[in-house]
N, CA, C and O of each residue as an XYZ file, in Angstrom:
776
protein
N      24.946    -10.453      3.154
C      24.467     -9.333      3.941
C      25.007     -9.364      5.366
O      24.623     -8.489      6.141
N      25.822    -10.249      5.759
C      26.229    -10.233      7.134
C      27.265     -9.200      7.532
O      27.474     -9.133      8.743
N      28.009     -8.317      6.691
C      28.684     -7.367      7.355
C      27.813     -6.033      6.878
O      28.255     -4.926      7.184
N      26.665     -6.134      6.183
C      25.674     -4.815      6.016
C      26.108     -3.635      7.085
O      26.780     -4.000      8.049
N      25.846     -2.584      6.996
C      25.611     -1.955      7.967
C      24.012     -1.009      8.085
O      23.511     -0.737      6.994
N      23.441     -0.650      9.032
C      22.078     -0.419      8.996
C      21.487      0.684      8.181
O      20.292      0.907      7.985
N      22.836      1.528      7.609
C      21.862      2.319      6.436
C      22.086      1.349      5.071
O      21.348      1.175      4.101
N      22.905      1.005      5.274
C      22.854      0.074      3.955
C      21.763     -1.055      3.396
O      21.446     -1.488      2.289
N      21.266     -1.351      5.126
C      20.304     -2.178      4.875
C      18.911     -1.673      4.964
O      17.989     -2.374      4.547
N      18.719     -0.611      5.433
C      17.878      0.262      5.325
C      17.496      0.179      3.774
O      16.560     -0.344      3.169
N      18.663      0.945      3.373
C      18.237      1.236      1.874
C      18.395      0.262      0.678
O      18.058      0.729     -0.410
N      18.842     -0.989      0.699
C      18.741     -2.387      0.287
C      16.811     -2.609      0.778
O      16.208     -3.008     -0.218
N      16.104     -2.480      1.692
C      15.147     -2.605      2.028
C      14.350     -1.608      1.099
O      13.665     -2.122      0.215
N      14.369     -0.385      1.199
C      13.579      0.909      0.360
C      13.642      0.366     -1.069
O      12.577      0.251     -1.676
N      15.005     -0.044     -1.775
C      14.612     -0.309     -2.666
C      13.958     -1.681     -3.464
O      13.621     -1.943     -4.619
N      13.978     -2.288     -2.343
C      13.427     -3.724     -2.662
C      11.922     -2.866     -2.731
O      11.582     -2.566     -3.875
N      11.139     -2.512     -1.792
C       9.490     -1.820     -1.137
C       9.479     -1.137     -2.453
O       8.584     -1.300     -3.282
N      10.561     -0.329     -2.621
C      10.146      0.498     -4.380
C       9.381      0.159     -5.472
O       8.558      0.800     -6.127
N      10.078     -1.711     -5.601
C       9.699     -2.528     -6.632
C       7.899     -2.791     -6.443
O       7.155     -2.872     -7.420
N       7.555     -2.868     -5.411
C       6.678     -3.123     -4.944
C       5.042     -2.743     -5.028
O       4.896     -1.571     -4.682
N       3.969     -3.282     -5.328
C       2.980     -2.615     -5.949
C       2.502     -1.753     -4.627
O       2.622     -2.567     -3.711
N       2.114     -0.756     -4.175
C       1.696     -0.118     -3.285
C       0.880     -1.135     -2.190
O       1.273     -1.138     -1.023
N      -0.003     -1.802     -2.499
C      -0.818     -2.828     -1.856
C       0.155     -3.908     -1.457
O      -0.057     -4.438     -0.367
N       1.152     -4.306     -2.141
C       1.766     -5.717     -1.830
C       2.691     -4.934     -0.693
O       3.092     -5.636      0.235
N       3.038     -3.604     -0.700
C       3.994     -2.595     -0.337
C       3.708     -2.698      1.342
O       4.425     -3.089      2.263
N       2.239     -2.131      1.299
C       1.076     -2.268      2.583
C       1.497     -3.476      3.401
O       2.247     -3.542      4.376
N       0.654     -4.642      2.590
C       0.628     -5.860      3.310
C       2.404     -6.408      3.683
O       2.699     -6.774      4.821
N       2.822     -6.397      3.222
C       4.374     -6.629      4.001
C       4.573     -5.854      5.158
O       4.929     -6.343      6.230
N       4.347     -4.624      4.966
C       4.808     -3.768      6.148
C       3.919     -4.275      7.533
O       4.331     -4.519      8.667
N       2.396     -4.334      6.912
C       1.546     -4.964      7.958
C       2.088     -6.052      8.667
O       2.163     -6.265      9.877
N       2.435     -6.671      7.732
C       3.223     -8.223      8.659
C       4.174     -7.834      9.308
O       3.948     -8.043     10.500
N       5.588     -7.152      9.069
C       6.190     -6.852     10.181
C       5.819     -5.736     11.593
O       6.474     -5.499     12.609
N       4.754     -5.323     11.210
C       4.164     -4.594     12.731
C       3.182     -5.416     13.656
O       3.026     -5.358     14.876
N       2.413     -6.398     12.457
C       1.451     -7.047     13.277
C       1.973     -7.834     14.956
O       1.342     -7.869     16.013
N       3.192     -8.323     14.656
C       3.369     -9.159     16.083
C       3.383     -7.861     17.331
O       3.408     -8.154     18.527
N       3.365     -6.540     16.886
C       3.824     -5.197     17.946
C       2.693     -4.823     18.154
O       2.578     -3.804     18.834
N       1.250     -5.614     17.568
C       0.015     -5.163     17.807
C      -0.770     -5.716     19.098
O      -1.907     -5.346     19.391
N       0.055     -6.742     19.904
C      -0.642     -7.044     20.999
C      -0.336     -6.082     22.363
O      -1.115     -5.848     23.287
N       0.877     -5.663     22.208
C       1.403     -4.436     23.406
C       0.090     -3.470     23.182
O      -0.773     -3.202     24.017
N       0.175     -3.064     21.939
C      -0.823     -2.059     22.409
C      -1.976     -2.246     22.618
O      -2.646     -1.389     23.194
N      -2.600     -3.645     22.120
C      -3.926     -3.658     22.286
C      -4.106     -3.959     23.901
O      -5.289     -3.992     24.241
N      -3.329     -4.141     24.758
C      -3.496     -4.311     26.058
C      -3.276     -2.999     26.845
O      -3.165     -2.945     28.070
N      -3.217     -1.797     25.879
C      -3.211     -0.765     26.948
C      -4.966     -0.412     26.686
O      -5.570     -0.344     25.615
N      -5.608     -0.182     28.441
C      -6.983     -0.529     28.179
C      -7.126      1.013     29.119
O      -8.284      1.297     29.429
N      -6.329      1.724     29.448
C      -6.627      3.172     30.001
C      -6.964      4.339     29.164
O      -6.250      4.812     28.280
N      -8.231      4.792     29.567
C      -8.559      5.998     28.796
C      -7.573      7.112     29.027
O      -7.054      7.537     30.059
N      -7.487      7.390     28.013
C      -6.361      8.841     27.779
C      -7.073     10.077     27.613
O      -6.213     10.953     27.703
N      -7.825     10.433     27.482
C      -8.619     11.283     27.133
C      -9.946     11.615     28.213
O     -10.155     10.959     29.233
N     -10.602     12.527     27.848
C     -12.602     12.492     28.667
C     -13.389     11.419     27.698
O     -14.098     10.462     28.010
N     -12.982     11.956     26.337
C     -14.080     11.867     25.440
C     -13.601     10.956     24.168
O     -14.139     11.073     23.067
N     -12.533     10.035     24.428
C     -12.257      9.186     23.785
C     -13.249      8.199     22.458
O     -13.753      7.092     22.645
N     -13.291      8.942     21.281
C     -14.156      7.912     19.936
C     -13.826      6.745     20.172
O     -14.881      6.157     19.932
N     -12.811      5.671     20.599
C     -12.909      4.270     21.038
C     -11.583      4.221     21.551
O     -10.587      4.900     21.305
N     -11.823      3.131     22.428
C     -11.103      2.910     23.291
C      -9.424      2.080     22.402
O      -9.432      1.984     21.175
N      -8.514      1.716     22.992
C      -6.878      1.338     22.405
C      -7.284      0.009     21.843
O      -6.992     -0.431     20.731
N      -7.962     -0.534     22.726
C      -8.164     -2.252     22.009
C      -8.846     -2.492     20.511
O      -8.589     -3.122     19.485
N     -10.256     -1.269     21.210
C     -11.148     -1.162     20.048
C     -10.146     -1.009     18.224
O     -10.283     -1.512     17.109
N      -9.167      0.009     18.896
C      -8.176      0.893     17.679
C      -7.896     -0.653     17.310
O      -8.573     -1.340     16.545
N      -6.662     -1.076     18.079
C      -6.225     -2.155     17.336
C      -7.157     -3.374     16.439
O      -6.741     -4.029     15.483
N      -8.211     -3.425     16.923
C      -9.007     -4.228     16.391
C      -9.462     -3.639     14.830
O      -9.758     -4.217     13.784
N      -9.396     -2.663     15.097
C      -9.813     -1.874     13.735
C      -8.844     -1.967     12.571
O      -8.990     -2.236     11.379
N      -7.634     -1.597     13.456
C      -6.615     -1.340     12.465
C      -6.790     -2.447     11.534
O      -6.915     -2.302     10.318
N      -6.797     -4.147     12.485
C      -6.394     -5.531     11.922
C      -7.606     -5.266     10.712
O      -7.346     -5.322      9.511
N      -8.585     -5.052     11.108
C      -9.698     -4.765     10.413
C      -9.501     -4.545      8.563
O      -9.651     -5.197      7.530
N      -9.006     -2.968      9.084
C      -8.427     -2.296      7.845
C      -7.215     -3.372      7.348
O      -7.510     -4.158      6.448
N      -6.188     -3.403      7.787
C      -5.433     -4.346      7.104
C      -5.717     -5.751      6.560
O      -4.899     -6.518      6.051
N      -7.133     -5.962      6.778
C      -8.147     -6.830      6.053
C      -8.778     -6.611      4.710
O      -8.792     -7.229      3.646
N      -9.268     -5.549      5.143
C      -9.954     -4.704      3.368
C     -10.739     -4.560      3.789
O     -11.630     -4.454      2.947
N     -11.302     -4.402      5.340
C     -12.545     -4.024      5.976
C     -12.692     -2.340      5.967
O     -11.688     -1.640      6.101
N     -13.509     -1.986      5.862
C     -14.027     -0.997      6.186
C     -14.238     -0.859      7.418
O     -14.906     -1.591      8.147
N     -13.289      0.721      7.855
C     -13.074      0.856      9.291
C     -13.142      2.860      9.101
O     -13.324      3.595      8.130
N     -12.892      3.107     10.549
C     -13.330      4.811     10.569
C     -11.657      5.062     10.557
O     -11.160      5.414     11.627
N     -10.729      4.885      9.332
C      -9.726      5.165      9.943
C      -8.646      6.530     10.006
O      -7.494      6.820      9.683
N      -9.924      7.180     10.692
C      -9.563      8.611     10.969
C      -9.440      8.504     12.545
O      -8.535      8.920     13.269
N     -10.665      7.794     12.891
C     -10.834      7.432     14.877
C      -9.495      6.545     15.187
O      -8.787      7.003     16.084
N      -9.098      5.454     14.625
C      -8.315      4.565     14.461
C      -6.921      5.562     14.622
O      -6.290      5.619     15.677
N      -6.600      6.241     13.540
C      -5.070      7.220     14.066
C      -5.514      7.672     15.044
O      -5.374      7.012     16.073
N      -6.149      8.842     15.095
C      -6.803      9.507     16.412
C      -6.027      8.584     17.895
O      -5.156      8.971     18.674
N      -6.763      7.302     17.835
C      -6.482      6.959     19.258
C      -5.114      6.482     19.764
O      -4.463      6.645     20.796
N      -4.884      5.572     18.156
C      -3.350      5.483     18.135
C      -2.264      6.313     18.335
O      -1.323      5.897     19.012
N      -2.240      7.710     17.729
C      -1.683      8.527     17.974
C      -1.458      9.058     19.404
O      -0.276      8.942     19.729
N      -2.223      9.595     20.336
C      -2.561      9.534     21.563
C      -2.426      8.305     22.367
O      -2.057      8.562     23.513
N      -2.573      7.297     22.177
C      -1.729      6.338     23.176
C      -0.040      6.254     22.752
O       0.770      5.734     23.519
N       0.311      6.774     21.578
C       1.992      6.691     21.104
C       1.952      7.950     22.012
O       2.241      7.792     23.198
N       1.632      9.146     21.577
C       2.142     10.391     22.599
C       2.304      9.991     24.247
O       3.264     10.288     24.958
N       1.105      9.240     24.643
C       0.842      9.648     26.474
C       1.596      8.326     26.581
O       1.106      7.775     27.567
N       2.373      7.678     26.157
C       3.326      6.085     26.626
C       4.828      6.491     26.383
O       5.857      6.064     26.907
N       4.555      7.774     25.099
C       6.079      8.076     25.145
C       7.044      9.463     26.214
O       8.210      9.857     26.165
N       5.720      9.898     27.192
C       5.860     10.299     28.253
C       6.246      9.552     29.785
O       6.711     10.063     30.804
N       5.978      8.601     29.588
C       6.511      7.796     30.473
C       7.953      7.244     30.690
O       8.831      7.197     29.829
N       8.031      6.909     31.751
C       9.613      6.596     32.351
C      10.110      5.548     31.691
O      11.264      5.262     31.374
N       8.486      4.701     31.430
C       9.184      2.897     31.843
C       9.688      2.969     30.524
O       9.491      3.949     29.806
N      10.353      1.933     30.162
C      10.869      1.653     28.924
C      10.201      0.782     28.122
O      10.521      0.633     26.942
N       8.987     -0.021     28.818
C       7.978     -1.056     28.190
C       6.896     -0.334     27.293
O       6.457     -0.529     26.159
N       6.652      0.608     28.321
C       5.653      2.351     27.905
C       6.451      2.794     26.572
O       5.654      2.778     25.634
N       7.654      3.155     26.186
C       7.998      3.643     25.444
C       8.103      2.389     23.910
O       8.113      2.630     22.703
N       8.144      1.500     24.420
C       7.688      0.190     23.113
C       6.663      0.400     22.911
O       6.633      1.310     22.083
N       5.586      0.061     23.209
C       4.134      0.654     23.506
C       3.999      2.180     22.166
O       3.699      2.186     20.972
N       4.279      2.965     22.861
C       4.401      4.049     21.978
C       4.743      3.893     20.371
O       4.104      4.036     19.328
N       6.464      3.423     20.826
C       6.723      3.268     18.853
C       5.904      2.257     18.038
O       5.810      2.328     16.812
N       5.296      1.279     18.815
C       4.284      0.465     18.233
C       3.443      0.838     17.888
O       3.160      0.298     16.819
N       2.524      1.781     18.281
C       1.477      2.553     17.996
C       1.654      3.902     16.636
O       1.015      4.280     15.654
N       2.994      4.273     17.388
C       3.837      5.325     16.211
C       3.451      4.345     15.033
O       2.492      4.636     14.319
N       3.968      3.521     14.877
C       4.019      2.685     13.738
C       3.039      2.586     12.852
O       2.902      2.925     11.677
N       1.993      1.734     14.121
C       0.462      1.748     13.380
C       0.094      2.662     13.104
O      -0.440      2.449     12.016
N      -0.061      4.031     13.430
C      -0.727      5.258     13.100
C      -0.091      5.529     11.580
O      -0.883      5.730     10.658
N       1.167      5.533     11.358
C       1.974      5.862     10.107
C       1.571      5.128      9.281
O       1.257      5.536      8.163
N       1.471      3.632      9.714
C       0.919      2.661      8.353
C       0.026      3.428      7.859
O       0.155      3.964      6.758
N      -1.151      3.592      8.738
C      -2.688      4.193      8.563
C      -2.546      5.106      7.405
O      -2.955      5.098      6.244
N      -1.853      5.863      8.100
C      -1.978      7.383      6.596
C      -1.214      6.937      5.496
O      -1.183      7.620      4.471
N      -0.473      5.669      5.600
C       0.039      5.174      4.036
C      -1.112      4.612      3.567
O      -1.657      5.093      2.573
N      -1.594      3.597      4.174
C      -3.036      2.987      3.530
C      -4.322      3.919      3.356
O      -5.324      3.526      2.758
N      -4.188      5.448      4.046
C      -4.871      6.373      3.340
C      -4.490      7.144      2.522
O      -5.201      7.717      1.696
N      -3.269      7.254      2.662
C      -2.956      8.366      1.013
C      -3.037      9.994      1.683
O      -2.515     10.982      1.165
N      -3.752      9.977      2.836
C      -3.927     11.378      2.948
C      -3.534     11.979      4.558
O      -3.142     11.266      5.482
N      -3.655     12.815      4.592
C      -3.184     12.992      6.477
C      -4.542     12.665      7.444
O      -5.719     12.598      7.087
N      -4.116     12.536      8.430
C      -5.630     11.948      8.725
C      -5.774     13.175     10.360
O      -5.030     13.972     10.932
N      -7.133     12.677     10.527
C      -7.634     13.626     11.369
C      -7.345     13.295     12.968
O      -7.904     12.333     13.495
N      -6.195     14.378     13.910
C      -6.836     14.005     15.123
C      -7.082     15.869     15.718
O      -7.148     16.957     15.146
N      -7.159     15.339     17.290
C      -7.770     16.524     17.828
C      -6.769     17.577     18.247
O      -5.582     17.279     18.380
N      -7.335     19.111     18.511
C      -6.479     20.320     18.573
C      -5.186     19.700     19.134
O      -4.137     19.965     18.547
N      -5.155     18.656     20.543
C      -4.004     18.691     21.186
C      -3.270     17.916     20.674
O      -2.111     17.968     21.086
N      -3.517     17.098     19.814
C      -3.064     16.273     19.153
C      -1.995     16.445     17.775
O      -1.126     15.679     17.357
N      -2.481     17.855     17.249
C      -2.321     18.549     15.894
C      -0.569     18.782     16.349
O       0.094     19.182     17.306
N      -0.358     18.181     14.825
C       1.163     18.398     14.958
C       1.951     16.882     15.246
O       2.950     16.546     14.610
N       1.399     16.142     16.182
C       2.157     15.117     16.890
C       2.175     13.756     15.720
O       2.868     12.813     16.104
N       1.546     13.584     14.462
C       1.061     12.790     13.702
C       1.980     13.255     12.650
O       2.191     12.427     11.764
N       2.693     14.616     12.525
C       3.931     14.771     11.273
C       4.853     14.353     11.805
O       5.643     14.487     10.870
N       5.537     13.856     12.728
C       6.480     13.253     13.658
C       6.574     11.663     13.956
O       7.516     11.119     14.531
N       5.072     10.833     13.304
C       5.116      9.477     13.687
C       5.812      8.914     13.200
O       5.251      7.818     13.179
N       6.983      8.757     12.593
C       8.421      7.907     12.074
C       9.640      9.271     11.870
O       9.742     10.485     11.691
N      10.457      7.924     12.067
C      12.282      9.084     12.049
C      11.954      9.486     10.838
O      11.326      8.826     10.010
N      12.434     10.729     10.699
C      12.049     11.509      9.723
C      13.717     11.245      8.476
O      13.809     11.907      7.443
N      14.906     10.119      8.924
C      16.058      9.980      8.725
C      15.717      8.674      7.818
O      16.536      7.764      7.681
N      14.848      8.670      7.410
C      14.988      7.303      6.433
C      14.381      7.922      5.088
O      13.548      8.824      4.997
N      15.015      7.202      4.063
C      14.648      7.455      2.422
C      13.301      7.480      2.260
O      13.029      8.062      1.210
N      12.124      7.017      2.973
C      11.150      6.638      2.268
C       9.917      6.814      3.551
O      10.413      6.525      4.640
N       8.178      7.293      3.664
C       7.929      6.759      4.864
C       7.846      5.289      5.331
O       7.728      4.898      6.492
N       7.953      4.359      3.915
C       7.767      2.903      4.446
C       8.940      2.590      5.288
O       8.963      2.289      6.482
N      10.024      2.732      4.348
C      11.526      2.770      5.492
C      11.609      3.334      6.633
O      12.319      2.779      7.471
N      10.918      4.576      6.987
C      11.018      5.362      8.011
C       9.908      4.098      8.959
O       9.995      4.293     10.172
N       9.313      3.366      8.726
C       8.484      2.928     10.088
C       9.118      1.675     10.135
O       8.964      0.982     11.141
N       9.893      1.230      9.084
C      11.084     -0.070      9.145
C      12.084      0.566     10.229
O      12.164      0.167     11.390
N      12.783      1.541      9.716
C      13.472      2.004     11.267
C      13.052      2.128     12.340
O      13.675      1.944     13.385
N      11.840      2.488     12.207
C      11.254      2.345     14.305
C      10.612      1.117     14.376
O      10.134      0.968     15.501
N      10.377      0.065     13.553
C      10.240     -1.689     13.867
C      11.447     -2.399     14.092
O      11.300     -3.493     14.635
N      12.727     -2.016     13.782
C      13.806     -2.655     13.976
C      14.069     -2.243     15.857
O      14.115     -3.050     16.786
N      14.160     -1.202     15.893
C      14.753     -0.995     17.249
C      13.167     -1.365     18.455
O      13.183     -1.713     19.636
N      12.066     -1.124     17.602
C      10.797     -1.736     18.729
C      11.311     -3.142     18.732
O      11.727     -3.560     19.813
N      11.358     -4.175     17.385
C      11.286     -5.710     17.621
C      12.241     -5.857     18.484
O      12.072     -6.909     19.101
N      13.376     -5.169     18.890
C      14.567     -5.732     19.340
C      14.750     -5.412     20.817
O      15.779     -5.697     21.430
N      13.583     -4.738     21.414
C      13.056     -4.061     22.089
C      13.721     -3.232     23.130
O      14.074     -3.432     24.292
N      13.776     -2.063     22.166
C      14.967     -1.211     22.400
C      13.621      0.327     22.145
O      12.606      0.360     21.449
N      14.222      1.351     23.024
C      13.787      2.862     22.722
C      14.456      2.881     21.388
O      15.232      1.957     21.145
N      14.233      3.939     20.363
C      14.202      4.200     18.853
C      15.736      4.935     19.266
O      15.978      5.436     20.364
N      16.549      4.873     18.277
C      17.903      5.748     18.489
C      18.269      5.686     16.918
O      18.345      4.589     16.365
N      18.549      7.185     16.034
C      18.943      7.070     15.154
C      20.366      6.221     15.079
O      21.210      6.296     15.972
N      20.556      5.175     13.560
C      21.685      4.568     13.860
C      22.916      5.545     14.016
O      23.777      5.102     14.775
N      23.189      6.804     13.449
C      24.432      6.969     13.779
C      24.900      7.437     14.836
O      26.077      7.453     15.195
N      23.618      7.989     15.572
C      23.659      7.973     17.424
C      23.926      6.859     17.828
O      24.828      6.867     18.666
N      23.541      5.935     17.598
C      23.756      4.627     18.101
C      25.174      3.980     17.691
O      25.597      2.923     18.159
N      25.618      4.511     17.063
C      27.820      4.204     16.386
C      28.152      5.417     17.596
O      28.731      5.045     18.616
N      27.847      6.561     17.474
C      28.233      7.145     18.430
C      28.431      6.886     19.778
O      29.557      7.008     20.260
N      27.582      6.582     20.376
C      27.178      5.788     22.165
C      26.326      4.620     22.189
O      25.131      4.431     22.415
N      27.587      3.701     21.802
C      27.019      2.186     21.884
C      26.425      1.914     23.609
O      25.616      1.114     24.079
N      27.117      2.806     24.105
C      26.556      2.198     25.389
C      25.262      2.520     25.556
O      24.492      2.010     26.369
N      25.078      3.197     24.939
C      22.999      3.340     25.163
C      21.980      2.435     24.346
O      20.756      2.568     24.310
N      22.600      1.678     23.831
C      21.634      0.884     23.061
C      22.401     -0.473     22.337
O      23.584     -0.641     22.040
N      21.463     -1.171     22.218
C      22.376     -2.443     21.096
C      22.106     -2.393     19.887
O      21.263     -3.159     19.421
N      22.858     -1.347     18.996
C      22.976     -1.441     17.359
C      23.277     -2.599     16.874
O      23.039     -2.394     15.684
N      23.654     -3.747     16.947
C      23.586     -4.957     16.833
C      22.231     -5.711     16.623
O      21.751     -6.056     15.543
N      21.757     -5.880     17.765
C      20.355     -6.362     18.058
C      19.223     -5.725     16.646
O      18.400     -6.421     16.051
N      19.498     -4.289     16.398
C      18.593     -3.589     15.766
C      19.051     -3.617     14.363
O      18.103     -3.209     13.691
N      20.333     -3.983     13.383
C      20.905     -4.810     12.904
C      19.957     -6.083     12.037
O      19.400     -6.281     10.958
N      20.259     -6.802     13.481
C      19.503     -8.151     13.371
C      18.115     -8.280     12.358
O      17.633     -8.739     11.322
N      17.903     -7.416     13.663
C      16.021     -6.979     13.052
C      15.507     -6.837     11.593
O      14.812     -7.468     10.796
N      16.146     -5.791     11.653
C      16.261     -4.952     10.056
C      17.291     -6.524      9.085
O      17.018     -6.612      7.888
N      17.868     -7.109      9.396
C      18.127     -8.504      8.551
C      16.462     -9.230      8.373
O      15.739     -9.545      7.427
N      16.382     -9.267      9.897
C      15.273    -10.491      9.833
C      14.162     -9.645      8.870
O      13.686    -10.086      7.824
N      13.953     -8.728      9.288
C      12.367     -7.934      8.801
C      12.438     -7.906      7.110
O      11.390     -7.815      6.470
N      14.002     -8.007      6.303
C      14.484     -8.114      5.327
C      14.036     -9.143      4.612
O      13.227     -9.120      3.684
N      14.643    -10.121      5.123
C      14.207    -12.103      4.953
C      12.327    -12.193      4.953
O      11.628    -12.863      4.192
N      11.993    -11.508      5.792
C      10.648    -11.753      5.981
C       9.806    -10.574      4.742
O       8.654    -10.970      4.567
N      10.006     -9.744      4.197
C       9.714     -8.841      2.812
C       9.740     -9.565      1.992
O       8.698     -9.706      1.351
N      11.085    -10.468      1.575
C      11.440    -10.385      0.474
C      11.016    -10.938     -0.295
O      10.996    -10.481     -1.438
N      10.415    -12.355      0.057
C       9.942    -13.912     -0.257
C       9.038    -13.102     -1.166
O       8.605    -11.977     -0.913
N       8.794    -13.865     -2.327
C       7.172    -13.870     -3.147
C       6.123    -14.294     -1.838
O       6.468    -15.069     -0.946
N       4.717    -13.597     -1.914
C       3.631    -13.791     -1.311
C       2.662    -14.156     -2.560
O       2.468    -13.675     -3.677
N       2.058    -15.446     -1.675
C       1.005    -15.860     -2.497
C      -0.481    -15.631     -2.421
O      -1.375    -16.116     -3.113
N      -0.538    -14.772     -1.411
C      -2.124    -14.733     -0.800
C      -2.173    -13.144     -0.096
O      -2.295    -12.954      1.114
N      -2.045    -12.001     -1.187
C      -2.131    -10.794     -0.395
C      -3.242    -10.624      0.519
O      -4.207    -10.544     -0.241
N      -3.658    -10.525      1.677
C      -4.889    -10.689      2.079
C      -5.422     -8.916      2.173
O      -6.619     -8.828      2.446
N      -4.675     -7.502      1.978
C      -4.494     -6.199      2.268
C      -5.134     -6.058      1.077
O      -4.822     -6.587      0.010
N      -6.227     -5.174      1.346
C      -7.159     -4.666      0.356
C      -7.842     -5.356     -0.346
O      -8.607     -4.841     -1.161
């Protein structure tokens, strides 16, 4: 796999996740977002008036759900979603990791629900947009915005990124999508998801 190139490994990835029982499907993906779950749980600013729980609370939930806990995880996108929107308005580029991390988690969410999930009027709309819409699959699609978050890079489709290397390191994001590969593939002995 060392001269792969990133749709190739993209889709070497989709179809490995294919094989995959939906639950075992889950818990892998969980593992490669979980280390992107401490950025956000440290954003502690209300975004909202009337915020159902606060960003930390979310993340705590999420881990929750990716437990087999029973969680509200309609409030859970909700807040996630809205801290990915109001971070991916920002300048900084730490703000915008922040965001696709959250992008991420929110997308898992509605895979581990099966259904679209609920946020508010201003919100409506911004939750069909939480992964590149350029990948085979939605599991693949939030593998593409974990490769360029782990590598900690703003999201750039790869063939933008062959286009104007100078804006980003397609390399680095490459890497990722290897490593995040290696880390799928292994047999798991202890699903702990659902």
């Amino acid at each position: 796999m060392t001269d792969t190139t990133y749709d190739e490994l993209l889709g070497t990835i989709d179809e490995f996740a294919g094989r995959l029982d939906p639950r075992e499907r889950l818990a892998r993906l969980y593992d490669l977002m979980a280390p992107l779950l401490d950025r956000v749980e440290r954003e502690d600013e209300e975004l909202s008036d009337d915020p159902a729980m606060s960003t930390p609370d979310a993340v705590r939930e999420l881990r929750k759900a990716a437990a087999g806990e029973p969680v509200d995880i309609d409030a859970v996108h909700e807040q996630l979603t809205e801290v990915a929107l109001c971070c991916s308005e920002d300048q900084d580029p730490e703000r915008h990791l922040v965001s696709q991390s959250a992008y991420a988690a929110a997308a898992w969410l509605r895979l581990l629900a099966g259904r679209k999930l609920r946020t508010t009027a201003y919100l409506e709309g911004e939750d069909e947009e939480l992964v590149p819409p350029f990948a085979p699959s939605a599991f693949t699609g939030i593998v593409d915005l974990l490769a360029w978050t782990r590598s900690d890079q703003m999201y750039f489709h790869w063939e933008d990124a062959l286009a104007h290397p100078e804006c980003c390191d397609l390399p680095a994001a490459i890497g990722q999508l290897r490593a995040m590969h290696g880390e799928i593939t292994p047999p798991r002995s202890n699903s702990r998801l659902l």
